[in-house]
N, C-alpha and C positions, 0 to 999 in steps of 0.2 A: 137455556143451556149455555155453559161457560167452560172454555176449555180449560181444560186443568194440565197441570204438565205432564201429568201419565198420559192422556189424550195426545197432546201437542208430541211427545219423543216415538208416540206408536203411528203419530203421522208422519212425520220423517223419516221411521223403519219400513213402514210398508209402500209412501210416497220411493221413496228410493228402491224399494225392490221391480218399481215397475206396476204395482196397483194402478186398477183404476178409482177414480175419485169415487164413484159407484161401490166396489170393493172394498173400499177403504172406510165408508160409510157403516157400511155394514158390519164390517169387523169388529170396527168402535162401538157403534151404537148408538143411538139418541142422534146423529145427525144426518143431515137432508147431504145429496152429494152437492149441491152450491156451497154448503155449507164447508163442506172439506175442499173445496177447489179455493172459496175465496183465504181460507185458514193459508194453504199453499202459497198462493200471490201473496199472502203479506208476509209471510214469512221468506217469500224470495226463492221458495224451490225450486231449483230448475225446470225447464220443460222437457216431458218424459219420453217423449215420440217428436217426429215430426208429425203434420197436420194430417189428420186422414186423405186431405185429396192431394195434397203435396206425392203421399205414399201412393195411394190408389191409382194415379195418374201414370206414375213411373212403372208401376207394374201391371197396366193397362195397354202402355207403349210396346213394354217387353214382351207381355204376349203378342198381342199385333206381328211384330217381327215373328217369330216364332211362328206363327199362324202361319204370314207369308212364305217362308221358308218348305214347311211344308206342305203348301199347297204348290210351290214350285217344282220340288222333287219329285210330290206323288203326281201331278198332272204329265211330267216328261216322262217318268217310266211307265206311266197308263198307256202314254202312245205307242213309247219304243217296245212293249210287249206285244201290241199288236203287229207291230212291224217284224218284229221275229215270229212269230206264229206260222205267214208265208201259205196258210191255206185257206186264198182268197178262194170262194168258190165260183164256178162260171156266172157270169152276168144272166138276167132272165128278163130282156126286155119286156117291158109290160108300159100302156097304155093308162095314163090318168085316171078312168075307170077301174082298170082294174086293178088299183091300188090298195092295200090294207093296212091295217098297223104292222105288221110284222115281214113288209117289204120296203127295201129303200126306194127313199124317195128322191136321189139322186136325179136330175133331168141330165140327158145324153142329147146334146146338141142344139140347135135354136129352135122355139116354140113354131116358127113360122114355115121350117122344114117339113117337110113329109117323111122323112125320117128319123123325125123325132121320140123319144122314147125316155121313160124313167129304167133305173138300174133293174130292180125287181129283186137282190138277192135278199137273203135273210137278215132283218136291220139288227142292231143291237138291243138289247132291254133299255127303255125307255129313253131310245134316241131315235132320228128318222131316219139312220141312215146304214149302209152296212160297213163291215168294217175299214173297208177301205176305201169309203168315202169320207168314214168320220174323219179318216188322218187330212181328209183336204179338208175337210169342215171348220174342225178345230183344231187351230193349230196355236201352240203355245206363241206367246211375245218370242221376239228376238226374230234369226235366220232360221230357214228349213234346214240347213246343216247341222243345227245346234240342235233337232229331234230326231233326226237319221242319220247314220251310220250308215255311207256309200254301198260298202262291202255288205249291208244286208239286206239293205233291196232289194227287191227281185224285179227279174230283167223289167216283163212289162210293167212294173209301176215306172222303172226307170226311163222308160221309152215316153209313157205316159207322162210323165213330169215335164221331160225336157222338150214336146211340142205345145202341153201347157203355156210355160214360159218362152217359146221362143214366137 
């Protein structure tokens, strides 16, 4: 097969419109796409894209960010909705034994006490713990100020924080 210059000026029209070599094969006809890439390089056409991983990479990164971003936002208002909600319900000590899936498993005080005990309240869907242990559980990067808002704490958690840390 021999390119003729009707072949050679329709690979130039469709090379420039952003074909692919593959495409551009096939438009023609009778040639292999090596065939239409090496016609390109000697002919000097420009290159039509940058490199698929050059491209893939860059928009690979961008998601990433993006991902992070929103796993940032939605993880801090997961918390701060709990904390506005305010109806922790009473504690239900309960014993090692008589633990379930569907009680937290918070420990209240040191194993070695006699007054030791797990929370017992109602835990969350597929966590251990209830909800206002989860806020001590998991707590996002950075400071605890930066997922609570003072003013909507409620008293006893705030009593409970500040002999936490003190």
């Amino acid at each position: 097969m021999s390119w003729t210059e009707e072949k050679v000026e329709k690979l130039k029209q469709l090379w420039g419109k952003g074909n692919t070599a593959s495409q551009i094969a096939e438009i023609i006809g009778g040639l292999s796409r090596n065939a239409v890439i090496g016609k390109a390089h000697r002919l000097n056409l420009s290159a039509k894209i940058k490199t698929r991983t050059a491209t893939s990479n860059q928009n690979f990164e961008n998601s990433l960010e993006e991902k992070k971003i929103k796993l940032r936002k939605g993880r801090k208002s997961k918390f701060k909705s709990l904390i506005i909600e305010k109806d922790f319900e009473p504690e239900n000590p309960k014993q090692l034994e008589e633990l379930d899936e569907s009680t937290c498993k918070w420990p209240v005080g040191h194993p070695n006490e006699k007054s030791f005990y797990f929370c017992g309240r109602s835990s969350l869907k597929d966590f251990s713990y209830c909800k206002l242990h989860l806020l001590y559980a998991f707590q996002p990067k950075g400071k605890k100020e930066d997922v609570t808002d003072k003013e909507e704490v409620p008293e006893f958690l705030e009593k409970k924080i500040k002999t936490k840390s003190a």
